[in-house]
N, C-alpha and C positions, 0 to 999 in steps of 0.2 A: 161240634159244639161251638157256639159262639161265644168268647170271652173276651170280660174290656177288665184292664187293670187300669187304674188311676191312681196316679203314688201323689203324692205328697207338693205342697208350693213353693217348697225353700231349695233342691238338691235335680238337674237333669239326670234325665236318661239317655244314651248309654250314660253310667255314673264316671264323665269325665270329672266331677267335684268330689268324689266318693259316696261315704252311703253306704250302709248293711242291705237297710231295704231296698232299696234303687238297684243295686249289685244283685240280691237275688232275685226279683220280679223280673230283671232284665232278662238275667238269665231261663227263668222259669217258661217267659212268656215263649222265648225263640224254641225253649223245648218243646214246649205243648202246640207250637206252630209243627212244628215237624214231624209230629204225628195227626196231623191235617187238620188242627183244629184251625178255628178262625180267630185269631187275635189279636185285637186295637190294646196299642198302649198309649195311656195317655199321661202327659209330665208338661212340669217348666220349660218354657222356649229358656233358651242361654245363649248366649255368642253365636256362633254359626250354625249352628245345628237347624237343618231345614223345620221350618214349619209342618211338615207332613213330608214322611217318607217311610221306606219298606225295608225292613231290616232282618233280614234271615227268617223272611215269610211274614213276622211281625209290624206295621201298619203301624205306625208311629203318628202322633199326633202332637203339636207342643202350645202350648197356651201362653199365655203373659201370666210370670208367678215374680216370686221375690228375692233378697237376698236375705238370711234369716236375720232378724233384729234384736237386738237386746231384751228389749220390754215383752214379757208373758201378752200384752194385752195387745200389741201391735201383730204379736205374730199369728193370735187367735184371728183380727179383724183380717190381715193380710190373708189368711187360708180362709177366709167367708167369702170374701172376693177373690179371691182362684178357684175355690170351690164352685163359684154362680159363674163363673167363666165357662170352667168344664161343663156344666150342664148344659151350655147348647154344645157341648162337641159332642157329646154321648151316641153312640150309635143303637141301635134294636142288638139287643142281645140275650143269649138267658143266665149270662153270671155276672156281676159287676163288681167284680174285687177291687177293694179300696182301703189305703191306712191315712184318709183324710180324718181332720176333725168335725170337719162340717158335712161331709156328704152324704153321711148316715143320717145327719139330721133333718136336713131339709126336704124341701119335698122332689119325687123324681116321678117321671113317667114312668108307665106298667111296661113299657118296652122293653128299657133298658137292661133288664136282668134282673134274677133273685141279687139283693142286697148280698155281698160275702166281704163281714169286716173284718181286717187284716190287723190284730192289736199287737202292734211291735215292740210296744212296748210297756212297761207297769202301768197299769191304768190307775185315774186319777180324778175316779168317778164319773167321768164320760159315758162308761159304759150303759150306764142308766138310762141314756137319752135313745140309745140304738135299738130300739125293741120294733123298729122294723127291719132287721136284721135277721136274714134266715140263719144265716151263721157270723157265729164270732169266733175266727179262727187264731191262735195263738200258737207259740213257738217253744213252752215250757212248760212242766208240769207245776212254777213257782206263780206264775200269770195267768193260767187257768184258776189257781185257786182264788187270786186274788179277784178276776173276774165275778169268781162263783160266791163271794165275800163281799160285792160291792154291789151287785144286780142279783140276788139267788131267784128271780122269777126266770131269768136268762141263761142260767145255768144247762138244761137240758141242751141250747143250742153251742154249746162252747166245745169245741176241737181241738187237739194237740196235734199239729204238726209241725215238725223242726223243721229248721231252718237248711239248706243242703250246702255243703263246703264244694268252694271251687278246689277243682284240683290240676297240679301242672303236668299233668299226664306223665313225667317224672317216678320210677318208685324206688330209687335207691337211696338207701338211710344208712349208708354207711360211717362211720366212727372217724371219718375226717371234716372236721368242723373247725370252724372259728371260735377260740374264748368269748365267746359275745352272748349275752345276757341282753334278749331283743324284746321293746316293746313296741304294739302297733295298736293306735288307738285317737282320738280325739287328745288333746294334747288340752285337760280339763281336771278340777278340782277332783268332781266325782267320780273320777276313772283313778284316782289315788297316786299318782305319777309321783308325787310326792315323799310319800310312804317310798316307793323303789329308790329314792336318788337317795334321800335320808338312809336306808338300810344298807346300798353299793357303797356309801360315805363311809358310815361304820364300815365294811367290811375293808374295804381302803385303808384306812388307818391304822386298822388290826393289821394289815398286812400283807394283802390280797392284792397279787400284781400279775401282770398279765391277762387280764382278764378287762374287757371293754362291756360299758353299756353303752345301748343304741335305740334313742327314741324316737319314733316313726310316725307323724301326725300331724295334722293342723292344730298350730296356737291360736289362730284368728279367730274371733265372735263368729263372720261369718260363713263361717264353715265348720259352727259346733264346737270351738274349742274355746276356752277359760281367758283369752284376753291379753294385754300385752304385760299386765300389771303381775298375771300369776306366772309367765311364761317365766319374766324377769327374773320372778321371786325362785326359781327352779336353777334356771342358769345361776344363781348365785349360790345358791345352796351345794350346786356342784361344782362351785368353784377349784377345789382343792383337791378335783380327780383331772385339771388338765384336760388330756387327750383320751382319758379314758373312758371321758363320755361324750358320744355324737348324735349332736341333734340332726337328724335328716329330714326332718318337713315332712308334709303326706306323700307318699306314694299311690296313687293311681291305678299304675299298668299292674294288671292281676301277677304277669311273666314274670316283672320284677319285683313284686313282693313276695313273689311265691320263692324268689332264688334269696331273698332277704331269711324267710322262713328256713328252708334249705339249708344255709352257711352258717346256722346259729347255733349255739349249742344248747341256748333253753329259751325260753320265752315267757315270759311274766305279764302278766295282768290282775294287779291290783286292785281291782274296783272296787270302790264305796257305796256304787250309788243302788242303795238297799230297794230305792222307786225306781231303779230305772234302766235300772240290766236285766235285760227280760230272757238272753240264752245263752250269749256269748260267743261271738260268729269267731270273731280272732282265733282267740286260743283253738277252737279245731280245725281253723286254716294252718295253723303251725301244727296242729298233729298229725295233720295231713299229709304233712312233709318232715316227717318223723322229728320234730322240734317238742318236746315234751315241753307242760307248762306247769309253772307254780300262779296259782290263782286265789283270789282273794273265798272267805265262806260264805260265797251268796247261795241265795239256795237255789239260783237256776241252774249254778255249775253241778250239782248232784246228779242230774241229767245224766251225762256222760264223763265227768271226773272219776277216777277212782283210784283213791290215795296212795302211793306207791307202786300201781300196775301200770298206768299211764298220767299219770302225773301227780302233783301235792296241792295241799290246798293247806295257806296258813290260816289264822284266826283275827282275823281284821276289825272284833270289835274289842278286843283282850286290854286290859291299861298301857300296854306300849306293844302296837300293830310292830313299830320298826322294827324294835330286838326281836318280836319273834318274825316280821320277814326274812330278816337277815339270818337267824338261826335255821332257817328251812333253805335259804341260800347258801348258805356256809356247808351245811352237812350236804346237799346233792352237789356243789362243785366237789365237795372231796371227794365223792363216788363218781367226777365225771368218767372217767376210765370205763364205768362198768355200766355205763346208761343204753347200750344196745336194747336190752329184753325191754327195758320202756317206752322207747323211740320205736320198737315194732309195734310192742301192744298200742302205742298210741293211736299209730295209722290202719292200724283195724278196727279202733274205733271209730277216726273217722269215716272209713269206710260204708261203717252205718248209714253215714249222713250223705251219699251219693245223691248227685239232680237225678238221676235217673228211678232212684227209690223214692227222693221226695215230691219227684213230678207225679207218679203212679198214687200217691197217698191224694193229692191234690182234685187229679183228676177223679179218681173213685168221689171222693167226698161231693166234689161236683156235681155228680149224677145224680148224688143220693139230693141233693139240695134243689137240684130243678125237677123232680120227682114229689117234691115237696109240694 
């Protein structure tokens, strides 16, 4: 089968800038290369990264894209013109997976493949414009519905498949950890970082020592994160935990965030953003590596969260998110001793989410769509 993936104008592939979606099409593409299929990928030119080269069977292509801007309307204009770029690289294909905003729109040759749109995330009524779209594939049962709520003529073509966790080929989860309370994420309002540093505060004060939080992400605009003005507003807020909170910037190398996962002893992700958490890739890279997580109640976490077996979920719309973060932090550090049976069950969930299961789901769906 001949496949072209097309990601996005703001973020390269390999994801030396990071990237959920960039991280797994990278990945996805070199697996579905190795069982002989043919696959062009196509991203942002960046720094050195050759213009066209072959990367574990995969056929790389890189275009002139952007760095992401502030303004909703510049980034839309900026992906119309990366979009009309890609189109002459397009090669004759019969799938042309893409999570652009314009490339479902515009017009394309019958060559290139059935249309397979890639929606990573909460849609925002775009969906409507894609009705040349044989499928519209998603990663949750919370953005299928939303999908199915915003376009219901498009509904019949709409797909759940998750997302697959990298894993550090690693499987010991043994009960020697760091006190560290780990977050890894965009370093942004709507990811609720806030909410964590405010609730590790309180628990600080009440009396809570030994124990370190660690925030793992880009603050920079352009790299997707909230700015220097909210980053500032963070660092100050935890002022008065000292050493016992570290900001570490984004990490990159999958190796060493996997051993960040690894040496942790919980993981937290607070998210707000009720538009725009469509699965939640983090938190099952840490249960991957038997790091159980407390997570905010979006409803994409219902997925594979489950409350007390492999991890908690507080209630993030309630009149004070903090007290009850903190109170679902407070009661699992007091049980850290006894967190084994959840740090197994965790990593059999993510087990689930294996490349090798979520390639198989991929390619099936493929067939059934160039059949179409």
């Amino acid at each position: 089968m001949r496949i072209t993936i097309v990601q996005g104008a703001f973020l390269p592939v390999p994801p030396v800038l990071g990237g959920a979606v960039e991280k797994i099409w990278f990945g996805l593409g070199k697996e579905f290369a190795s069982r002989e299929h043919v696959v062009t990928h196509i991203s942002r030119g960046y720094g050195t990264l050759a213009c066209e080269e072959f990367i574990d069977g995969v056929h790389h292509i890189r275009v002139p894209g952007f760095d992401t801007p502030r303004s909703l309307v510049r980034l839309k204009w900026r992906d119309l013109l990366y979009s009309r770029r890609v189109l002459r690289a397009l090669p004759k294909a019969d799938v042309l997976v893409t999570n652009t905003f314009w490339l479902p729109v515009i017009p394309l040759r019958p060559d290139v493949g059935k249309l397979y749109v890639h929606v990573a995330r909460y849609p925002k009524g775009q969906v409507k414009f894609y009705s040349k779209a044989t499928r519209l594939q998603t990663v949750s049962g919370a953005v299928r519905n939303a999908i199915c709520a915003q376009a219901p003529r498009l509904a019949p073509r709409v797909k759940v498949i998750p997302n697959f966790v990298p894993r550090s080929g690693l499987t010991s989860i043994g009960p020697k950890r760091q006190q560290s309370i780990l977050y890894v994420g965009r370093v942004h309002p709507e990811k609720g970082i806030h909410l964590l540093v405010e609730a590790f505060v309180q628990l600080w004060v009440q009396g809570l020592r030994g124990w370190t939080l660690r925030i793992v992400g880009p603050w920079e605009v352009t790299l997707g994160g909230g700015g220097k003005q909210y980053f500032g507003s963070l660092r100050e807020k935890a002022r008065v935990l000292g050493h016992s909170v570290e900001w570490t910037g984004p990490i990159f190398d999958v190796d060493v965030l996997n051993t960040q996962y690894r040496e942790s002893a919980l993981f937290v992700y607070p998210s707000l953003a009720e538009r725009g958490e469509s699965f939640g890739l983090a938190p099952l890279e840490a249960m991957a590596e038997g790091c159980p997580p407390v997570v905010s109640s979006l409803e994409c976490f219902n997925d594979f969260i489950r409350p007390g077996s492999n991890g908690w979920i507080f209630d993030h719309r309630g009149p004070n998110a903090v007290a009850t973060l903190a109170d679902t932090l407070r009661t699992v550090i007091a049980s850290a001793h006894a967190l084994q049976p959840v740090r197994e069950c965790a990593q059999r969930t993510a087990q689930e989410f294996s490349l090798t299961r979520v390639a198989d789901q991929f390619l099936s769906d493929f067939e059934e769509v160039v059949r179409q």
